[in-house]
DOGUMAR-829266 format. One record per residue: residue number from 1; x, y negated, z of N, C-alpha, C in turn. Coordinates in steps of 0.2 Angstrom, whole numbers. Each point is the difference from the previous one (the first is absolute). Example, Ala and Ser with C-alpha at 12.3 -4.5 7.8 and 13.67 -1.06 7.14 Angstrom:
BEGIN
pt pos->1&n_u->66&n_v->28&n_w->39&ca_u->-4&ca_v->-6&ca_w->0&c_u->4&c_v->-6&c_w->0
pt pos->2&n_u->-2&n_v->-5&n_w->-4&ca_u->4&ca_v->-6&ca_w->1&c_u->-4&c_v->-5&c_w->3
// end
This chain:
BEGIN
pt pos->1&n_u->-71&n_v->-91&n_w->-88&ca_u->-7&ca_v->-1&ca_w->-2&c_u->-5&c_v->4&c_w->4
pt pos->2&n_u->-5&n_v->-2&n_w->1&ca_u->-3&ca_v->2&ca_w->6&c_u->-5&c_v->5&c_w->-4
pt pos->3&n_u->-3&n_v->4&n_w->3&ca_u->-5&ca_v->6&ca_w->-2&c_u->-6&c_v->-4&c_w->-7
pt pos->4&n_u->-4&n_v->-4&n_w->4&ca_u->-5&ca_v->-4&ca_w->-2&c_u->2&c_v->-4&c_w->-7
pt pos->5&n_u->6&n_v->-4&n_w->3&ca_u->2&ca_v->-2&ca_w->-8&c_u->4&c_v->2&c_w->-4
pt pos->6&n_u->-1&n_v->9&n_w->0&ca_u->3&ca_v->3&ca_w->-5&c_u->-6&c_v->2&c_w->-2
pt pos->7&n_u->-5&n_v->3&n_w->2&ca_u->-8&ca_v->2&ca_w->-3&c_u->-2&c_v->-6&c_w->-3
pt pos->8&n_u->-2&n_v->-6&n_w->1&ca_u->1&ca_v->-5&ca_w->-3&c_u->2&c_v->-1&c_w->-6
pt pos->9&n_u->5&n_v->1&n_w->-1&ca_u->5&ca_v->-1&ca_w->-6&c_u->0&c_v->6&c_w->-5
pt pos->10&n_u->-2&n_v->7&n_w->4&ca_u->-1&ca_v->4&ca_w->-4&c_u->-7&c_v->1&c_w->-3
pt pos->11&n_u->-3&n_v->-4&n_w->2&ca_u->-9&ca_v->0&ca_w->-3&c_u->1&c_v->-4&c_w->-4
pt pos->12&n_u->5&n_v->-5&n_w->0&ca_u->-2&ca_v->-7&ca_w->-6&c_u->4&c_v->2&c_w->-5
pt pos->13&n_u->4&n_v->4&n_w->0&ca_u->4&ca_v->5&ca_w->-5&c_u->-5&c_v->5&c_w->-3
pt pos->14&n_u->-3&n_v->3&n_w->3&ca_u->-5&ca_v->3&ca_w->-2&c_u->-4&c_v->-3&c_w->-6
pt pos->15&n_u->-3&n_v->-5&n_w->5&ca_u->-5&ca_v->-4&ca_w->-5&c_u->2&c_v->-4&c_w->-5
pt pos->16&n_u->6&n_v->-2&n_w->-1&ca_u->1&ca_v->-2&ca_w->-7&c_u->4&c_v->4&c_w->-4
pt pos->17&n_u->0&n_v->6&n_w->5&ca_u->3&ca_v->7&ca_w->-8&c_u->-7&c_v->0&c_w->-2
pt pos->18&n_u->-6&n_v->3&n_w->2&ca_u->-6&ca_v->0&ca_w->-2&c_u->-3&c_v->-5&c_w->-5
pt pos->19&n_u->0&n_v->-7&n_w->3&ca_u->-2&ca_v->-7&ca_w->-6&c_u->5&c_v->1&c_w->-5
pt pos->20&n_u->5&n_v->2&n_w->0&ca_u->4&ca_v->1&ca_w->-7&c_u->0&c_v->3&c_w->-3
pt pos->21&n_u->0&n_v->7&n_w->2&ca_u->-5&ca_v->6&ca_w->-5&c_u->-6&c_v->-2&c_w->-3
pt pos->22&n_u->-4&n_v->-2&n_w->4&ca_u->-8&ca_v->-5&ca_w->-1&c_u->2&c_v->-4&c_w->-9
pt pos->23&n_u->5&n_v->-7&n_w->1&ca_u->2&ca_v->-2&ca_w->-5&c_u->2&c_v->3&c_w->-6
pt pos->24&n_u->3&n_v->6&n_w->2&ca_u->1&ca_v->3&ca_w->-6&c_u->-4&c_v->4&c_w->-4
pt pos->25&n_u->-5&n_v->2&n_w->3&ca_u->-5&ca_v->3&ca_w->-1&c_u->-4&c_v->-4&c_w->-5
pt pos->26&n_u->-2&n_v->-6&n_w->3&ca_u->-4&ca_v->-6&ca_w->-2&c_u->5&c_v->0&c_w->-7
pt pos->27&n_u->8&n_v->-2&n_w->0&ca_u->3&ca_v->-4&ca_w->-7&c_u->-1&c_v->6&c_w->-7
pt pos->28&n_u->1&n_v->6&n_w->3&ca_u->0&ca_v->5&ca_w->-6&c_u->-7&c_v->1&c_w->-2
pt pos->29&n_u->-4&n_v->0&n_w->5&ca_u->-7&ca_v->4&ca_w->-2&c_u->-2&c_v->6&c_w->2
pt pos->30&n_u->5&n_v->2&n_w->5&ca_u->-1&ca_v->9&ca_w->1&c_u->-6&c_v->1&c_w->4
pt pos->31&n_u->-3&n_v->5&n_w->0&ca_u->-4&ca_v->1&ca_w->4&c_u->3&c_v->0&c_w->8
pt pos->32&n_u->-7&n_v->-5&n_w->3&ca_u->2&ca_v->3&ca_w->8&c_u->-2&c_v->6&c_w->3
pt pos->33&n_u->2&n_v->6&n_w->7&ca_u->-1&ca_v->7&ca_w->0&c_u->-10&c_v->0&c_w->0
pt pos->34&n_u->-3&n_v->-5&n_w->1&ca_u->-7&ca_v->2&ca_w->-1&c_u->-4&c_v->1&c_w->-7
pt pos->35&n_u->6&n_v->-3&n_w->-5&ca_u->-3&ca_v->0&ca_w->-8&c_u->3&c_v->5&c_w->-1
pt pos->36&n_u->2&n_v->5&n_w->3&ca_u->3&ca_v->5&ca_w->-6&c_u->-7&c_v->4&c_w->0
pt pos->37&n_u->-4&n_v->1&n_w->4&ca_u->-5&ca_v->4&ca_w->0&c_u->-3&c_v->-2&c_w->-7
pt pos->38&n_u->0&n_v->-4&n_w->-2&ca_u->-5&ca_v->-3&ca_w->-6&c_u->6&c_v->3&c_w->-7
pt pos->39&n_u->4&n_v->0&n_w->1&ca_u->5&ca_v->5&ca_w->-7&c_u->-2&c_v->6&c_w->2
pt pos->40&n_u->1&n_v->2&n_w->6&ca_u->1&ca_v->6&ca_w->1&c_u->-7&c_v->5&c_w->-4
pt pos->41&n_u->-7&n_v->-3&n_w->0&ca_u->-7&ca_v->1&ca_w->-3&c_u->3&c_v->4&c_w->-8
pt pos->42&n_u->4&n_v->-3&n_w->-2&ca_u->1&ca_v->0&ca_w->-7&c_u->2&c_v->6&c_w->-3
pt pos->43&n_u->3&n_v->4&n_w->6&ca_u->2&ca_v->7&ca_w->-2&c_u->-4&c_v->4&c_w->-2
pt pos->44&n_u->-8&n_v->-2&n_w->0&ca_u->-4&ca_v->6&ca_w->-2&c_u->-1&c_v->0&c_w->-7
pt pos->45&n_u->4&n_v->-7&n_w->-4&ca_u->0&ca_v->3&ca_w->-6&c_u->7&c_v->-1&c_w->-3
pt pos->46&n_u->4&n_v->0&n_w->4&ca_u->8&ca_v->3&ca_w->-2&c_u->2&c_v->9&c_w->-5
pt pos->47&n_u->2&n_v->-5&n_w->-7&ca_u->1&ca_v->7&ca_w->-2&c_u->-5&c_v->2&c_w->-6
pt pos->48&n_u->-6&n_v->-5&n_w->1&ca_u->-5&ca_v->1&ca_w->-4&c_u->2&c_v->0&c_w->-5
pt pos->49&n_u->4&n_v->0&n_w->-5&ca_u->2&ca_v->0&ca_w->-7&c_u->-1&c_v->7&c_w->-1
pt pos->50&n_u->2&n_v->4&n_w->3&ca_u->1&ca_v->7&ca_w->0&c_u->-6&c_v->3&c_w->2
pt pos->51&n_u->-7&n_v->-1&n_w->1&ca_u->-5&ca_v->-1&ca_w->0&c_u->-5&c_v->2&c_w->-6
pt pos->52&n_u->-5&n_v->3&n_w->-2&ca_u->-2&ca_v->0&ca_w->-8&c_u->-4&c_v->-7&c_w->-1
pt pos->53&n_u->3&n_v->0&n_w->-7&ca_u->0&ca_v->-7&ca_w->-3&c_u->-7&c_v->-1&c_w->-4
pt pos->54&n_u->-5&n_v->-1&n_w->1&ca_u->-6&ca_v->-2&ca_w->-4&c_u->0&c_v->1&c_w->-6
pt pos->55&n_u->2&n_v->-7&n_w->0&ca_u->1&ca_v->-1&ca_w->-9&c_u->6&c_v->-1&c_w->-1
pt pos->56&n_u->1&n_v->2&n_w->-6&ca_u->8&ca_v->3&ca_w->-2&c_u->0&c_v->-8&c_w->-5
pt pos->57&n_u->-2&n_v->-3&n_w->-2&ca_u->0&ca_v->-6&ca_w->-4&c_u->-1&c_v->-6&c_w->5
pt pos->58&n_u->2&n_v->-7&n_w->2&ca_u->-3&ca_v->-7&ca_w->4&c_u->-6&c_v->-2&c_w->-4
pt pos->59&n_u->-6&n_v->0&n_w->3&ca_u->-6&ca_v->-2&ca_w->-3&c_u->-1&c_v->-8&c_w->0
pt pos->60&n_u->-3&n_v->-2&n_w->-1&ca_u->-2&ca_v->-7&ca_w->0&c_u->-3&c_v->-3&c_w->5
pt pos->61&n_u->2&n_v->-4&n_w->6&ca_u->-4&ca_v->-3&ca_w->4&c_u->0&c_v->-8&c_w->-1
pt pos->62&n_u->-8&n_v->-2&n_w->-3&ca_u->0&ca_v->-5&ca_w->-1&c_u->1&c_v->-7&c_w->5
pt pos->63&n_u->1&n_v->-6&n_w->-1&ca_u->4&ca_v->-2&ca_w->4&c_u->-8&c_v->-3&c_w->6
pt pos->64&n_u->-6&n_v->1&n_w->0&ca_u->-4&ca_v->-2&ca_w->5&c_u->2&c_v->5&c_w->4
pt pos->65&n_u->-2&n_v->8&n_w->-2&ca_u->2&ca_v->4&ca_w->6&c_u->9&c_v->0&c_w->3
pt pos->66&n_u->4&n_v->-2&n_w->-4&ca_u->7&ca_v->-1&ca_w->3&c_u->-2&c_v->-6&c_w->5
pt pos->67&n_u->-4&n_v->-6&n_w->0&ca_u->5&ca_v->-5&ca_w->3&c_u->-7&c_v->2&c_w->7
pt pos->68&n_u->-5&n_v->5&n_w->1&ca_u->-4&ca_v->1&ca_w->5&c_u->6&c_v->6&c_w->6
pt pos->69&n_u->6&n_v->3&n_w->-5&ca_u->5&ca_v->2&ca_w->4&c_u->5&c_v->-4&c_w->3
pt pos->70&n_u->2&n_v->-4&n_w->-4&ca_u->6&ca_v->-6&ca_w->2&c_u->-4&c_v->-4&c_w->7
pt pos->71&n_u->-5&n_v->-2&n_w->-3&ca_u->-3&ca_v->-5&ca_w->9&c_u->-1&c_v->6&c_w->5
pt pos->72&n_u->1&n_v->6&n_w->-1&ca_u->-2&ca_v->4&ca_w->7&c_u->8&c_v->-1&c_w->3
pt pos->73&n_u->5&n_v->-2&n_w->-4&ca_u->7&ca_v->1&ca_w->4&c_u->2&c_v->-7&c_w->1
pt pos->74&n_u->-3&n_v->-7&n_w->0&ca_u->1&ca_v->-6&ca_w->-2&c_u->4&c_v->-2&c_w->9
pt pos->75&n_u->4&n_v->1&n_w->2&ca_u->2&ca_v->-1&ca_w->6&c_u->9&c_v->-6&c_w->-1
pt pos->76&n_u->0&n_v->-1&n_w->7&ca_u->6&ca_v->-6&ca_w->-2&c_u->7&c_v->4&c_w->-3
pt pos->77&n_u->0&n_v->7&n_w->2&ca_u->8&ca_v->6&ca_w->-5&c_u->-4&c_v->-2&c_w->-5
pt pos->78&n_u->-5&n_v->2&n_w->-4&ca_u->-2&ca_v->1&ca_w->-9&c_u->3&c_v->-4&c_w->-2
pt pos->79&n_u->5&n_v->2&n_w->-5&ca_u->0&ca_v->-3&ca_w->-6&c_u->-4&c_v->-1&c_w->-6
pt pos->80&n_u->-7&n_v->2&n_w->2&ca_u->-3&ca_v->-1&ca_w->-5&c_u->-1&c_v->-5&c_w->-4
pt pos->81&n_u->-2&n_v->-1&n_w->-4&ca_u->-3&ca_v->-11&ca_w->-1&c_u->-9&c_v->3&c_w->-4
pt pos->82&n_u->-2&n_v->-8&n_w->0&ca_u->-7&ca_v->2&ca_w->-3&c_u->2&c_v->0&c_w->-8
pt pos->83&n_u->5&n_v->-1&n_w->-4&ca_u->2&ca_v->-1&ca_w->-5&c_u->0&c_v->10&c_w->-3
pt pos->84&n_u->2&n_v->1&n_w->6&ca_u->0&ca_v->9&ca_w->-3&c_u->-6&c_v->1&c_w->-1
pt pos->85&n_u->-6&n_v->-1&n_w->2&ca_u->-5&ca_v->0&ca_w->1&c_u->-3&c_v->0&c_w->-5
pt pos->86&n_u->1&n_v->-2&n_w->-5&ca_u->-3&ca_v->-1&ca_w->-6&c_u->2&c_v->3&c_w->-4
pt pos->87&n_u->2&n_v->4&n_w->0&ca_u->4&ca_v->6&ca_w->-5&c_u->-2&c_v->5&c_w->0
pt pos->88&n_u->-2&n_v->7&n_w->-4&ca_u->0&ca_v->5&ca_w->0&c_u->6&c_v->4&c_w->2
pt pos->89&n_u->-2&n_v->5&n_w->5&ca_u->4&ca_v->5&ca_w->0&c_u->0&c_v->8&c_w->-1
pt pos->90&n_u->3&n_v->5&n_w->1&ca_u->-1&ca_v->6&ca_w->-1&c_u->3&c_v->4&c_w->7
pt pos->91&n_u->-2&n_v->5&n_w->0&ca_u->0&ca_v->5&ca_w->4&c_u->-2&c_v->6&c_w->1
pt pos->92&n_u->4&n_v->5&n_w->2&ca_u->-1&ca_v->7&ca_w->2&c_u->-1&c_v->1&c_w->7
pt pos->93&n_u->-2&n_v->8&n_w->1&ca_u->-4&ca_v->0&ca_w->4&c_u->4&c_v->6&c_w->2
pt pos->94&n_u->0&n_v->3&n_w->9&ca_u->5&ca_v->5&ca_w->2&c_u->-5&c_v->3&c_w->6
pt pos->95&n_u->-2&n_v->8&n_w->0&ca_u->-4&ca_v->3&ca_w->7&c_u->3&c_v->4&c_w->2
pt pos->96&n_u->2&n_v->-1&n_w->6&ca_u->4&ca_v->5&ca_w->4&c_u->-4&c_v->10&c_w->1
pt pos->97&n_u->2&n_v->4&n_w->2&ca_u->-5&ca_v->6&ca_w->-2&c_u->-4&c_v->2&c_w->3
pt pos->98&n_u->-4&n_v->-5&n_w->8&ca_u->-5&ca_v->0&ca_w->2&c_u->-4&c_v->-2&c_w->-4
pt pos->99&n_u->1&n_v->-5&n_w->-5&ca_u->-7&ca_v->-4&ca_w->-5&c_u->0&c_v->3&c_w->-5
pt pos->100&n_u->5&n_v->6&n_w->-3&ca_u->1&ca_v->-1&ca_w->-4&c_u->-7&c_v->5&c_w->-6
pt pos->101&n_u->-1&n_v->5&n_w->6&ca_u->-6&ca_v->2&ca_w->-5&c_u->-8&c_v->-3&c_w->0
pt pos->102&n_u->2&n_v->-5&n_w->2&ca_u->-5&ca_v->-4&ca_w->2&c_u->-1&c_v->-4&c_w->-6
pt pos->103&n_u->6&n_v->-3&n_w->-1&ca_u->1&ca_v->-4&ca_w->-5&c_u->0&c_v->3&c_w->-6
pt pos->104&n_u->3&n_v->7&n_w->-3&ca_u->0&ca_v->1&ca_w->-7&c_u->-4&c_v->6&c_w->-2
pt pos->105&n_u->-3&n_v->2&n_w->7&ca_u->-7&ca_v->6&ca_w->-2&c_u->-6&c_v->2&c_w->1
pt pos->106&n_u->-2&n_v->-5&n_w->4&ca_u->-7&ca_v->-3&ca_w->2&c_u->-2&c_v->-4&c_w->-4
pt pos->107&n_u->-7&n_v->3&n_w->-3&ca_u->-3&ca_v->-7&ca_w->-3&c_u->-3&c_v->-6&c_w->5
pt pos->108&n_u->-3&n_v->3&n_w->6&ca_u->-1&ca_v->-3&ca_w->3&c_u->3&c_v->1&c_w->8
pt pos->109&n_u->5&n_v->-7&n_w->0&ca_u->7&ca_v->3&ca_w->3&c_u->-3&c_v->-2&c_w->6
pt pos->110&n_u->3&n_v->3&n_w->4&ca_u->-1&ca_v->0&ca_w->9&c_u->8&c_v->0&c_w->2
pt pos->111&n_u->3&n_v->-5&n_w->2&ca_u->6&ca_v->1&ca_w->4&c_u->2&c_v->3&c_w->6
pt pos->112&n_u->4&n_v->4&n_w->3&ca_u->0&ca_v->1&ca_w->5&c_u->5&c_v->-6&c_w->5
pt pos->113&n_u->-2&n_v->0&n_w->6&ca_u->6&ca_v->-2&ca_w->5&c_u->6&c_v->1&c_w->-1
pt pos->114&n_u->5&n_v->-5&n_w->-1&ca_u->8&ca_v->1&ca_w->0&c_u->0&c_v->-5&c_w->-10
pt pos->115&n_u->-4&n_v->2&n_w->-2&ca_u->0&ca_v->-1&ca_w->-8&c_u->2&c_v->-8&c_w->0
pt pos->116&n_u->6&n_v->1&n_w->-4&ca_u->3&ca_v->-8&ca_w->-2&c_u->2&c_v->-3&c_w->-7
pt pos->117&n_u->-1&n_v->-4&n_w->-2&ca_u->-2&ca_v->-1&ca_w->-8&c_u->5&c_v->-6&c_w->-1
pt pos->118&n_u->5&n_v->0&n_w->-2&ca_u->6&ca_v->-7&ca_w->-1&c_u->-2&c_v->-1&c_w->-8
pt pos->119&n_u->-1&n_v->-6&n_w->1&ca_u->-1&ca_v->-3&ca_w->-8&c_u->7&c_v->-6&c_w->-2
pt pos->120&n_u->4&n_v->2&n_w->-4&ca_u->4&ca_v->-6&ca_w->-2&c_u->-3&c_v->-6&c_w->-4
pt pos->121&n_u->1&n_v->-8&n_w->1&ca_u->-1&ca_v->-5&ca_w->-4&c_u->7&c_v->-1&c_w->-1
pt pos->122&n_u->-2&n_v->0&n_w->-7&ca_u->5&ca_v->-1&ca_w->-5&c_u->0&c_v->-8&c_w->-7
pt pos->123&n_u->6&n_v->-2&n_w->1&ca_u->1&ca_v->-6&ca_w->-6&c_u->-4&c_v->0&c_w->-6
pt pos->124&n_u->2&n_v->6&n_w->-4&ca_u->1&ca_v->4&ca_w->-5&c_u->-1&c_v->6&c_w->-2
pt pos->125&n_u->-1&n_v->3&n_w->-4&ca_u->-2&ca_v->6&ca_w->-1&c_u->7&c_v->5&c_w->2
pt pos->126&n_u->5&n_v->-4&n_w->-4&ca_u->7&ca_v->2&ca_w->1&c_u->6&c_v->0&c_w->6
pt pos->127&n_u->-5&n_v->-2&n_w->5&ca_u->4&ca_v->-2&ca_w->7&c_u->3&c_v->8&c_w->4
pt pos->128&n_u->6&n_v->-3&n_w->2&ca_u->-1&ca_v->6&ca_w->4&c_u->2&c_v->0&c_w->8
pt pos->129&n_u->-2&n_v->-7&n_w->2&ca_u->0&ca_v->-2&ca_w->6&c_u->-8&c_v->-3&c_w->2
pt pos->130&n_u->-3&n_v->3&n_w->4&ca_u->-6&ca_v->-3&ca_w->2&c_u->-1&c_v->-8&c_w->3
pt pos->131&n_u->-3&n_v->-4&n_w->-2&ca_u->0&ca_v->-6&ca_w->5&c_u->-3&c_v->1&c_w->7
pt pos->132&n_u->-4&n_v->3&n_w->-1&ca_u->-5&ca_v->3&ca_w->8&c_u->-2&c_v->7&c_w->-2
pt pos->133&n_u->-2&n_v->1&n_w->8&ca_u->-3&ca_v->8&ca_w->-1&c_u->-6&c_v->-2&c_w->5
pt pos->134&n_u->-6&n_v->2&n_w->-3&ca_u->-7&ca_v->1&ca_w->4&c_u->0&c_v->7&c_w->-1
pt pos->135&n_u->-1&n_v->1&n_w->9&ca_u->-3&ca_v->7&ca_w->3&c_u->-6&c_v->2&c_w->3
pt pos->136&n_u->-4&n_v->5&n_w->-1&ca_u->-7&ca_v->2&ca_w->3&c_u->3&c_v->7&c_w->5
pt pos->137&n_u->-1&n_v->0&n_w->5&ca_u->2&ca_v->4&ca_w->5&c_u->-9&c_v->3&c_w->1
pt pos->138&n_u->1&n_v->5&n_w->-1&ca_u->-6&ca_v->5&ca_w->5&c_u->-2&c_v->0&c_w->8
pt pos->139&n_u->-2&n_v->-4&n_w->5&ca_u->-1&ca_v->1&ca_w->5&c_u->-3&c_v->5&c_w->4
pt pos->140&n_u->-1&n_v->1&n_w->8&ca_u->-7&ca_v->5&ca_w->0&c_u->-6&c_v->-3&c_w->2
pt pos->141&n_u->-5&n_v->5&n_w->-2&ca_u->-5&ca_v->-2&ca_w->-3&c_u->-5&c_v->-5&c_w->5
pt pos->142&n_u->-5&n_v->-4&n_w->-2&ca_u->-1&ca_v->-7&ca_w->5&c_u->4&c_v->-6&c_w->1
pt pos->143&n_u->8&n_v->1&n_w->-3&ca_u->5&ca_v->-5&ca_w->3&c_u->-3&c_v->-6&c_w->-6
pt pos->144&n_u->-2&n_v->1&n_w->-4&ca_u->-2&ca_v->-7&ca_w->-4&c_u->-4&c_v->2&c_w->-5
pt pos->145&n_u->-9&n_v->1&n_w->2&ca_u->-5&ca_v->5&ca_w->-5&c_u->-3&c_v->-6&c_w->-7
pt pos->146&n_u->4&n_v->-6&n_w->2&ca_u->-3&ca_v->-5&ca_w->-6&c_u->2&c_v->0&c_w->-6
pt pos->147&n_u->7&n_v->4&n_w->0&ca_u->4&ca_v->4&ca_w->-6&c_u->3&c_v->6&c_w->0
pt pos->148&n_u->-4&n_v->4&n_w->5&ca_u->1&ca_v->8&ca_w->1&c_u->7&c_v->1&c_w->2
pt pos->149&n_u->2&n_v->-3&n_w->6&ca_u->6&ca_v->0&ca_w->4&c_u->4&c_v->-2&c_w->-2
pt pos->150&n_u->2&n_v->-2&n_w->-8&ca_u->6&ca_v->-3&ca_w->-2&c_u->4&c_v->-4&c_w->5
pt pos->151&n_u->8&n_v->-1&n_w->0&ca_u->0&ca_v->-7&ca_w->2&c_u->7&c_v->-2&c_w->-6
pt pos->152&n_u->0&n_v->-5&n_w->0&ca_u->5&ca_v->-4&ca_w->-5&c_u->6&c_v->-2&c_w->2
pt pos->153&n_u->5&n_v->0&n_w->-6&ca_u->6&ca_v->-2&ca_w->4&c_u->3&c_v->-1&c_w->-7
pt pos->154&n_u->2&n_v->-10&n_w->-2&ca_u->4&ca_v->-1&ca_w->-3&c_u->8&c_v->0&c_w->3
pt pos->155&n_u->5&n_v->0&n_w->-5&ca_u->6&ca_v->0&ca_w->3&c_u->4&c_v->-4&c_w->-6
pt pos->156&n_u->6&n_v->0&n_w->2&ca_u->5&ca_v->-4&ca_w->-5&c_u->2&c_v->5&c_w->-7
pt pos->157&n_u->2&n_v->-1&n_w->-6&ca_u->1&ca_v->6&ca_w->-5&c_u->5&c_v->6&c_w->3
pt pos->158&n_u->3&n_v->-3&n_w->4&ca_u->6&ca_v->5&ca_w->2&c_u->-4&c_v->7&c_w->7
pt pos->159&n_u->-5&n_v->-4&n_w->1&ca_u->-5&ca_v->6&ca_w->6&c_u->5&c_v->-1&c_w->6
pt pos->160&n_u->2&n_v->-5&n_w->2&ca_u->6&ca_v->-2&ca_w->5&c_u->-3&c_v->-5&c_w->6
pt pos->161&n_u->-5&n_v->-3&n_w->-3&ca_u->-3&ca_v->-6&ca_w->4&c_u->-10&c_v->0&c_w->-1
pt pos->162&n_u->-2&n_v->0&n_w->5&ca_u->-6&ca_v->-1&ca_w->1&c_u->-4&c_v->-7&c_w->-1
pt pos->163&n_u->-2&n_v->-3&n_w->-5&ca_u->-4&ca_v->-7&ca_w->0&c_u->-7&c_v->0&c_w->4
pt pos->164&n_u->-3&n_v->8&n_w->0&ca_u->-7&ca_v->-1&ca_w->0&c_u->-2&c_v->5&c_w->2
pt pos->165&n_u->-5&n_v->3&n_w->6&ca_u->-2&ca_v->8&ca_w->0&c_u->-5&c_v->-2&c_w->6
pt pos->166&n_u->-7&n_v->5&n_w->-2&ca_u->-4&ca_v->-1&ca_w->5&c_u->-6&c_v->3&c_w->-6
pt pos->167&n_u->-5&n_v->-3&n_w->2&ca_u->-7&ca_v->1&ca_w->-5&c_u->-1&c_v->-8&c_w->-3
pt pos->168&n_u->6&n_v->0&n_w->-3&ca_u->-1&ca_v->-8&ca_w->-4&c_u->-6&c_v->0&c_w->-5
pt pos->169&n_u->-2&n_v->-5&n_w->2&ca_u->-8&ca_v->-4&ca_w->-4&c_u->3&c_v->0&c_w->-8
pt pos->170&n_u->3&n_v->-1&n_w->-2&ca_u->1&ca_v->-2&ca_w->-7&c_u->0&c_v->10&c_w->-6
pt pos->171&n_u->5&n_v->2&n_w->6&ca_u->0&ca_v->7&ca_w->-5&c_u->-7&c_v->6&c_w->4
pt pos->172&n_u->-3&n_v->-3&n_w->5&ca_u->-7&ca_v->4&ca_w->0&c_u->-4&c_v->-4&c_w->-3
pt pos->173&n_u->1&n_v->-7&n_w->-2&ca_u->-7&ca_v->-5&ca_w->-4&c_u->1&c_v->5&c_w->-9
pt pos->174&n_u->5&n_v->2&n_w->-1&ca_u->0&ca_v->4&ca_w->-4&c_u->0&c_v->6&c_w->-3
pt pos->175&n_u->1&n_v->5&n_w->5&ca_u->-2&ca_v->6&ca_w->3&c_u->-9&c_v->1&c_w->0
pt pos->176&n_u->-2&n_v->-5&n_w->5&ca_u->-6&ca_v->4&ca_w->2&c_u->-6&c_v->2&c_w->-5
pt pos->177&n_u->1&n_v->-4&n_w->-6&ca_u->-5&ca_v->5&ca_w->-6&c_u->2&c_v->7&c_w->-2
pt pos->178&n_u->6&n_v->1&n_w->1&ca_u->1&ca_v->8&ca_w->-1&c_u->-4&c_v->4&c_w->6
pt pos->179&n_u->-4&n_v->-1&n_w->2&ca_u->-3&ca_v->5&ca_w->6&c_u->2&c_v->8&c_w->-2
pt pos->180&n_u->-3&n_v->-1&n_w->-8&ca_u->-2&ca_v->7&ca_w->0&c_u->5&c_v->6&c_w->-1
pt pos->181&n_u->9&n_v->-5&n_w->-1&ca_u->6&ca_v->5&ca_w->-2&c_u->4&c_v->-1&c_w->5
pt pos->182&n_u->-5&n_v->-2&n_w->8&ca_u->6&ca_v->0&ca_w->3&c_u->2&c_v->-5&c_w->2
pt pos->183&n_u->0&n_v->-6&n_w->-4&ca_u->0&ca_v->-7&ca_w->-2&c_u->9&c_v->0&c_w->-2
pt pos->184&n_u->-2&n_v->6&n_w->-5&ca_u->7&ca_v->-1&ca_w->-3&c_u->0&c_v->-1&c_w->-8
pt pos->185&n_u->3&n_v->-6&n_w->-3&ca_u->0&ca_v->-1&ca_w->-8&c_u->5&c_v->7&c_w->-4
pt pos->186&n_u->-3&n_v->3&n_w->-4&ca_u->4&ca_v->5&ca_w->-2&c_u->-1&c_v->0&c_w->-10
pt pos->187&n_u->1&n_v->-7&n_w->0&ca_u->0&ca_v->-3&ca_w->-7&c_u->6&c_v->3&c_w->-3
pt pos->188&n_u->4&n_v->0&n_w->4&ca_u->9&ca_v->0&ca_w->-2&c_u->0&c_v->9&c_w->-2
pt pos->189&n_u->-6&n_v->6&n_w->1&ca_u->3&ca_v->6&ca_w->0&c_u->1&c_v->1&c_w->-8
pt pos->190&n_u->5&n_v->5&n_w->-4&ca_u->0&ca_v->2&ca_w->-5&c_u->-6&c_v->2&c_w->-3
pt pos->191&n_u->-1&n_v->0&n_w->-7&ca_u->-5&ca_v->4&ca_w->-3&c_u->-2&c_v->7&c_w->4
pt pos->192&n_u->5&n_v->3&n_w->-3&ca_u->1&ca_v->9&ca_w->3&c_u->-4&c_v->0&c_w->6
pt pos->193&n_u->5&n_v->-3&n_w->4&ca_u->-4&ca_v->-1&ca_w->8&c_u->-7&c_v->2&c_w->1
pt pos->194&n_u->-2&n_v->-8&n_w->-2&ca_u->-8&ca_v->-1&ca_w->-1&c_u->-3&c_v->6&c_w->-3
pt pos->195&n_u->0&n_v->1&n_w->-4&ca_u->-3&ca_v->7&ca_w->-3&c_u->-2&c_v->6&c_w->5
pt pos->196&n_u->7&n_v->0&n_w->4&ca_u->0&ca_v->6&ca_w->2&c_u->-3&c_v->-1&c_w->8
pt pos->197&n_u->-1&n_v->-5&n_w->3&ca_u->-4&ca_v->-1&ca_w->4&c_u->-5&c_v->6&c_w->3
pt pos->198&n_u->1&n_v->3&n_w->4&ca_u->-7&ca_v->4&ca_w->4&c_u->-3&c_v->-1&c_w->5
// end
């Protein structure tokens, strides 16, 4: 076989090892290597459990402000449906320890940069698997002054997969009345907490 139609042969070998990979890729669902970037995001709140936990009870979140979180992740992976949507759910709230004295000892809380705020949406008061988790990440300062540089980011309950992240309109269309705390709701703090505000 001659030089030429072995390079030949070896490219077309090539190229359907690669289109075969490609297929598999496509039949399971796995990420191709340019989407790992977007798992990869997730890890700043990996662990979060171990984080301090707001409210030590799941509060009630009624199902208008639930389904204003479900449409933020509404993409072709969600399993959401609008049926969920109509349902009340509950959830806790998690501040890693840059927010954290922002959150439980400020009256008038000013977050610093790096502060990230995981909140579980939950079934039932009783759950102990999250159906999603919406996050508020602290940016630096200017990166998005229409809700004091938050940026958002829903994920899957397991915090494994990215639906949604950016300065989404639906969780700053909700946010932006909180001007004055930051534009953080801090409905969910304990009595005691509240009290001890300074």
């Amino acid at each position: 076989m001659s030089t030429g139609k072995f390079k030949i042969l070896f490219l077309t070998l090539c190229l359907l090892i690669m289109a075969g990979a490609a297929g598999v890729y496509l039949f399971h669902g796995d990420a191709f290597p340019g989407e790992e970037q977007v798992s990869a995001k997730v890890k700043e709140i990996e662990g979060y459990q171990k984080w301090t936990k707001v409210n030590s009870v799941p509060q009630l979140m009624p199902a208008e402000v639930s389904a204003l979180c479900a449409e933020a992740r509404f993409t072709p992976a969600s399993n959401s449906t609008h049926s969920d949507m109509s349902k009340d759910k509950y959830f806790t709230v998690y501040v890693n320890e840059i927010g954290r004295e922002a959150m439980l000892t400020q009256k008038v809380s000013q977050f610093p940069e790096g502060s990230i705020i995981v909140k579980e949406k939950l079934t039932n008061r009783n759950s102990r698997t999250p159906e999603l988790l919406t996050v508020m990440i602290k940016q630096k300062k200017g990166t998005n002054p229409e809700t004091g540089d938050w940026e958002y980011m829903v994920t899957d309950g397991t915090g494994t997969r990215v639906d949604a992240r950016g300065f989404l309109q639906n969780c700053q269309a909700c946010h932006v009345g909180q001007k004055d705390g930051d534009y953080i709701f801090r409905t969910y703090l304990e009595e005691d907490t509240k009290k001890n505000l300074k």
